[in-house]
N, C-alpha and C positions, 0 to 999 in steps of 0.2 A: 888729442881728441877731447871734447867739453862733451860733456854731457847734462842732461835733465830729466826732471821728473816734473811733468805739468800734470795737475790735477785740479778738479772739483765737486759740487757735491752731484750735478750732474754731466757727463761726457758724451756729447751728440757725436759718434763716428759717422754717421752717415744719416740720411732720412728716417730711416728703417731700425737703426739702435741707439738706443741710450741707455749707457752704464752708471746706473747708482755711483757716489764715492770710486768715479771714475779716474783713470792714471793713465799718461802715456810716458815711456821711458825713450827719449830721444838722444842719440851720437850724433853730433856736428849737425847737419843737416838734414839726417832720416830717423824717421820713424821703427825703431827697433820692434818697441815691445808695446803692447796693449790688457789693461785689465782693470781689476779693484786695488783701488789706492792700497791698502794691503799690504795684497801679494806684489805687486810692481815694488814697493819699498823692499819689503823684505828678500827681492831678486837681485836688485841693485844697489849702490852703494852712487850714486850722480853728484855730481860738483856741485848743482842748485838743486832746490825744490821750489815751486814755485805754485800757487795758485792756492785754493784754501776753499771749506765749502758754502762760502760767501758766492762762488763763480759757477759759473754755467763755462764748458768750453766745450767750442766748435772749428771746424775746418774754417780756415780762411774761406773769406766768401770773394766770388768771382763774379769780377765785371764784363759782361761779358759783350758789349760793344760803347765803346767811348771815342770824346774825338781831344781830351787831352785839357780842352780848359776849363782853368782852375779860375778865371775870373770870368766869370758867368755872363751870357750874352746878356742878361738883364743890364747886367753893371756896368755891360761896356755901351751901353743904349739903346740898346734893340729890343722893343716890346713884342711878343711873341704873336706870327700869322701863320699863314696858311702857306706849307713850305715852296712856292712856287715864286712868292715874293718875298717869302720872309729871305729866302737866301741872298736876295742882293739887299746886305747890311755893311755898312760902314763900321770897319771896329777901328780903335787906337793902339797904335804902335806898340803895341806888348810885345817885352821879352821873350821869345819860345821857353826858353829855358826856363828860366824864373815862373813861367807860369805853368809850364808841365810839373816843378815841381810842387808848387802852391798846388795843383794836381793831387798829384801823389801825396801828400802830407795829408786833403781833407780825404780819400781815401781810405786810409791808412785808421785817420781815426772815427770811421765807419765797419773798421772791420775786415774792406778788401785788401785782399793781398796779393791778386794779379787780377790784371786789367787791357781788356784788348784795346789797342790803341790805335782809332783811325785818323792818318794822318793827312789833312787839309794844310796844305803849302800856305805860308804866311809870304815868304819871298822866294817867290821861282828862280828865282836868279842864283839862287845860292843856296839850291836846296840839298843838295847830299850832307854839309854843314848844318840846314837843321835840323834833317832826319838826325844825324850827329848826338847834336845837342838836346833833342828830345829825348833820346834812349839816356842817355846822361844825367838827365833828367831824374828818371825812375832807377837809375843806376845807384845818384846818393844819397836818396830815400831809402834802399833797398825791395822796394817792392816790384816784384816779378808783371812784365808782362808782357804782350804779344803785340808787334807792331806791323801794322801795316800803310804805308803810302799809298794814297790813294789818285786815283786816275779817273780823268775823262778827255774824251776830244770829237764830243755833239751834240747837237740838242741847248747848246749852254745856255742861252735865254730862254726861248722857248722850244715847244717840243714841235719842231718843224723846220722850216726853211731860215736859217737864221739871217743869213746875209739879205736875204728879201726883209724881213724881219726890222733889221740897223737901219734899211733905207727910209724907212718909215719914218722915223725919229729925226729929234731936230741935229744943232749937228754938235753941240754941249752933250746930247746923249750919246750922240754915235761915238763920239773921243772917250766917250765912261767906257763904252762896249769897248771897242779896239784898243783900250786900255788893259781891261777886263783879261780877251782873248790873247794878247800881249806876254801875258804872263803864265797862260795857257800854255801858249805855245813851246815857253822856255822851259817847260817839261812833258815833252813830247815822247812817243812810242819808244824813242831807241833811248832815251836819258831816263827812262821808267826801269825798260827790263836792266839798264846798264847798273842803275840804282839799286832794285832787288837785287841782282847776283854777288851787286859790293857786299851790303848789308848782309846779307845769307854769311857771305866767306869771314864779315868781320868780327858780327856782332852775333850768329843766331848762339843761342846756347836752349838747355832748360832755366835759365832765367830770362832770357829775353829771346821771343820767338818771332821769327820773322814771318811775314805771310803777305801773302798778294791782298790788294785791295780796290780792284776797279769796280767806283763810284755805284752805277746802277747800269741795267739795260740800256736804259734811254739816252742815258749819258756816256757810251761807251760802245763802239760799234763792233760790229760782231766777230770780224777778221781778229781786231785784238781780244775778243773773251775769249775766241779761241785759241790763241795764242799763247794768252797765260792760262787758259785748262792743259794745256801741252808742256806749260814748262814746272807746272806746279806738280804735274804726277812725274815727269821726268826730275824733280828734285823731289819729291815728296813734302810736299810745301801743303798749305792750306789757303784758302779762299774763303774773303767774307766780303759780300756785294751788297746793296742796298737792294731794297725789292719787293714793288706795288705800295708805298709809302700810302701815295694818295687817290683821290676818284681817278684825278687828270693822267694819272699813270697810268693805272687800268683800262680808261678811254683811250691812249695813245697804242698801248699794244694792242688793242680790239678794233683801231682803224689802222695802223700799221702792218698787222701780220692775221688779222681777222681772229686771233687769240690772246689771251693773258702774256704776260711778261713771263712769267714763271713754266706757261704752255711753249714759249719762242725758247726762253732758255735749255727747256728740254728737248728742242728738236734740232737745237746745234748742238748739243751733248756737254751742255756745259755742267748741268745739275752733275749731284756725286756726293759720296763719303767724305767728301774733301773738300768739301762747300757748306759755307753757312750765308742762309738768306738773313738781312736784319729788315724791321718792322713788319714784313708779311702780312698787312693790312686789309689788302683786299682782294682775299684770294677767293676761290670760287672753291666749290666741291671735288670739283676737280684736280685745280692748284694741288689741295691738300694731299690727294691719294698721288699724284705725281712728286711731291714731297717726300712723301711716306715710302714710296714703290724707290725711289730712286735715294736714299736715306741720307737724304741733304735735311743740313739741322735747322735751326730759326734761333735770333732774338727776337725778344720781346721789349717794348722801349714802353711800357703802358704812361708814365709820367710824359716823355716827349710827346708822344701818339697825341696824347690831351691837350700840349699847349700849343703844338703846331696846329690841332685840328685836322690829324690825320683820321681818325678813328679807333676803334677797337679790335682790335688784331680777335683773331675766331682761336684764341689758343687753348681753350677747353676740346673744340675740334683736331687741331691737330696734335696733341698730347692722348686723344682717344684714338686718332690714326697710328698710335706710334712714332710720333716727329717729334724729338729730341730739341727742346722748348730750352733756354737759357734767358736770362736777365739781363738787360744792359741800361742803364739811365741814359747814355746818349749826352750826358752834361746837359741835361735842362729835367732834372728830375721834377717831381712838381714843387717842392720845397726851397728849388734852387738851391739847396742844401748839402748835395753829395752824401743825402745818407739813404747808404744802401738795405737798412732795414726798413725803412720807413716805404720805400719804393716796393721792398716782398709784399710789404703790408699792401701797396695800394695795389699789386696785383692780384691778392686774395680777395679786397673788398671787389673792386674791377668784373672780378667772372662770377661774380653771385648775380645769376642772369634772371629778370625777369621771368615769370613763368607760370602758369595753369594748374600747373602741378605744384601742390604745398610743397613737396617734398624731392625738387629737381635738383641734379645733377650741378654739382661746382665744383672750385678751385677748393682745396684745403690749404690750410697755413703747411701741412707737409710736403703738400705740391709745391708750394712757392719756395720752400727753402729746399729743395730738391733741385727745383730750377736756381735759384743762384749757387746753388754750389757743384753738387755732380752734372747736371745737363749743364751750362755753365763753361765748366771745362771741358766737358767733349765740344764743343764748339770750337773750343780753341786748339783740338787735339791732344792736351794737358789730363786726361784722364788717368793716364798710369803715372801720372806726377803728385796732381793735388785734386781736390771736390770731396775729399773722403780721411777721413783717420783711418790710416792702416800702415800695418807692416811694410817697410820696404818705399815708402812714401815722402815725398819730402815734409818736414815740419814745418806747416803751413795751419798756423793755429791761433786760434782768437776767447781770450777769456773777458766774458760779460760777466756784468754786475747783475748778481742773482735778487742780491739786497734792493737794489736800487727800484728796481722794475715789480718787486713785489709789496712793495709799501705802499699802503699800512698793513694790507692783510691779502693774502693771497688762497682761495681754495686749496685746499692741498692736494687732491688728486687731478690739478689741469696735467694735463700733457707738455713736457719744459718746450717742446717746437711751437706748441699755440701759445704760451706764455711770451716764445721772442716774439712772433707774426702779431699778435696782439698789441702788443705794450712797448716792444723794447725798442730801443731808439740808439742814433749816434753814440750819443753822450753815455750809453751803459757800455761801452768799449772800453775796458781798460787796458788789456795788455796784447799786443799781437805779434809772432813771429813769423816772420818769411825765412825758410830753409835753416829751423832752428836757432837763427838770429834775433835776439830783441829788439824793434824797430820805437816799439811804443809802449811804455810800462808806467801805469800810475796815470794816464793820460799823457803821461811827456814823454819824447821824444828820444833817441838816442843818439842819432846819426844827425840830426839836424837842429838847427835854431830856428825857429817857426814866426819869431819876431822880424829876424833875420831877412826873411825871403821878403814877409809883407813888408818892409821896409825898401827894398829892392823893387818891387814890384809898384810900388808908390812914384816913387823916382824914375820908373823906364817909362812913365806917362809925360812928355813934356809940357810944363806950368800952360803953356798959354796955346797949348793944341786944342781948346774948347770948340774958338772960333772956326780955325780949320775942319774940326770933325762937325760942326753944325752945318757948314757949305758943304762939304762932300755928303750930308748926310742928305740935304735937298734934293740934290741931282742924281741919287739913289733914288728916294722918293718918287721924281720926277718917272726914273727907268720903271717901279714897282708899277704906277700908272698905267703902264704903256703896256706892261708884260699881260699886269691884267684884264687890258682891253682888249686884246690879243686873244686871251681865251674867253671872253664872253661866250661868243658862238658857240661852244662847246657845252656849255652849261647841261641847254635843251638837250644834248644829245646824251649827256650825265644821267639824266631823267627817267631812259629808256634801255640803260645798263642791269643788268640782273645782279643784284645787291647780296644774296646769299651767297654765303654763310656769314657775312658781315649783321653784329649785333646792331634791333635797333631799340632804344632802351621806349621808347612809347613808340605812339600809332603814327609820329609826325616825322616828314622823314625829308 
């Protein structure tokens, strides 16, 4: 048995506490004891002590929807649109692995220390291998987190008839599509669930959680959401779907079923405890109370929302219905950064909502770090795990630089939760552990060599794949065109959609 004593001069357990010349006494991987640096010494007799009252320490913070890469669409060429086109993007041959850990690593030195992972198939052909090699990934990092493979099989170009759709196109496009669907195919209904039940029996643990993950509504037909709502409560699994992203979504359930995507979902019983919506964009008043009535949770992606041009998720509204609000960057934080302080932050500035009223109703910086941490992990169902310092807990703990973030001169009676939502950043991350293990001390590393990966990740680009990726990027291009032209018609009818409880920050809309 190893044990600890992490300390500082203040200790965030939860939203709601913070202990002065705070201590927590940790065995291997849980959370023993809790108090004043003190009395926790003078209880215990621990292997290390560690921390000093230079530090701020908090719960590992939870990522609470991602899709794994660590070399950022920017990088890999992709300038940020409107998600309808921006998905047909041309990337280069990256490593899975190499790059879930490059992953995991800027994580890590942000603070998070589990991260739900939505998995987007790089090669269908061989995909139980990457699921594989992605969990592997976060495995020798050591950071904890929740993986889900992700599913669709409709709507894939646009949101209609697609085979009438291909015919349109020249015939350079229609080989990109049946290219596309190709690979589609090669992870179909029965190689999904056959996928989950591997994974479940191999890999699920409390350090790595397995969980269903089909795509969105639009993208995923009804017979199979009901299928994995049937197999997720018959194993007690979790579900996190995408849902009402954008206008064009909202339009499509409103001329598809004469209702919202989130109104359809609820009337094949898919909603539930055991469901988390991500982006929750453009729900109506309704959406929410169907939300709320039915205690399905939400992320929130407010940096992605921005650079796709989704909008602003109503999450001061659903956090007043009682809907269990969690954080996720989505890897397109707006920093392109992977830092998950900076991302609270733009949540709290985000819901400081216009208004009439001097004195109306927001987000507080204790919201926002409630939401990445406790709401957060009840998304991922990790509530009786991590989101909180407590007895009986795994050690999932993060000591910031108190010094750092408070020079030259800091008020003395701010609140240490507004001092991180404020000011603090990546780079005040000094030391983190997952499940009592030190992953990152000092800024560096324990488990890994960080030169090491980007090194690796350099080289799984091949020298003279320029050219190749600028032609395949045209005839992307070309399809984005088409896709677009495609929903024109639609527009007009965008116009005449009822846009509440969706924020509009002026009169122009």
């Amino acid at each position: 048995m190893l044990s600890k004593i992490i300390y500082g001069k203040y200790m965030v357990t939860d939203a709601d506490t913070i202990i002065q010349s705070g201590a927590l006494y940790i065995e291997d991987d849980k959370i023993i004891d809790i108090g004043k640096y003190g009395d926790i010494t003078k209880k215990y007799n621990p292997h290390e002590i560690m921390g000093s009252t230079d530090f701020i320490v908090t719960p590992g913070f939870v990522n609470a929807h991602g899709h794994g890469k660590g070399v950022t669409d920017f990088q890999r060429g992709a300038i940020d649109n409107t998600l309808e086109t921006w998905k047909f993007r041309n990337y280069p041959p990256i490593d899975v692995e190499n790059d879930t850990t490059w992953t995991a690593i800027k994580y890590l030195e942000s603070g998070i220390t589990t991260s739900m992972h939505n998995h987007n198939l790089v090669n269908p052909e061989n995909y139980y291998e990457e699921f594989l090699n992605t969990i592997k990934a976060y495995e020798s990092t050591g950071i904890r987190t929740a993986f889900a493979p992700t599913f669709l099989n409709q709507n894939i170009f646009i949101y209609g008839d697609n085979d009438a759709f291909i015919k349109t196109l020249s015939q350079e496009q229609r080989d990109l599509c049946l290219k596309i669907l190709q690979g589609i195919k090669n992870f179909g209904v029965d190689q999904y669930f056959e996928a989950i039940n591997n994974l479940k029996e191999d890999k699920d643990s409390n350090h790595t959680k397995i969980m269903h993950g089909p795509l969105s509504p639009q993208w995923v037909t009804d017979d199979v959401l009901q299928e994995i709502k049937k197999h997720a409560q018959e194993e007690k699994m979790r579900i996190h779907i995408h849902s009402l992203q954008t206008q064009l979504q909202k339009l499509y359930g409103l001329k598809k079923y004469g209702k919202s995507l989130v109104g359809h979902l609820d009337d094949i019983g898919f909603l539930g405890e055991n469901v988390t919506c991500g982006h929750c964009v453009w729900l109506s008043d309704e959406d929410i109370n169907i939300l709320a009535d039915t205690k399905t949770s939400v992320t929130h992606h407010a940096g992605c929302n921005l650079r796709v041009r989704n909008g602003i998720a109503p999450v001061f509204e659903l956090l007043r219905k009682g809907v269990v609000v969690g954080i996720g960057m989505d890897d397109k934080e707006l920093g392109d950064n992977k830092d998950f302080i900076e991302e609270m932050r733009l949540v709290s500035k985000l819901h400081r909502l216009p208004s009439h009223h001097l004195d109306s109703n927001h987000l507080l910086p204790v919201d926002c770090f409630r939401m990445g941490t406790q709401h957060s992990a009840a998304t991922l169902g990790l509530s009786h795990l991590i989101g909180t310092l407590e007895k009986g807990k795994q050690a999932d703990i993060v000591l910031l630089d108190l010094a750092r973030m408070s020079e030259p001169f800091l008020y003395s009676n701010h609140n240490i939760i507004d001092l991180l939502v404020y000011r603090g950043l990546a780079m005040d991350v000094d030391t983190v552990l997952v499940g009592g293990e030190v992953l990152l001390k000092n800024r560096q590393f324990t488990r890994i060599d960080k030169k090491e990966v980007i090194n690796k990740l350099k080289e799984s680009i091949p020298e003279k794949y320029g050219k190749i990726f600028d032609e395949n990027n045209r005839q992307f291009h070309r399809l984005k065109k088409s896709v677009a032209s495609y929903f024109e018609p639609w527009y007009e009818e965008i116009k005449d959609i009822k846009k509440d409880p969706y924020y509009f920050m002026n009169s122009r809309h």
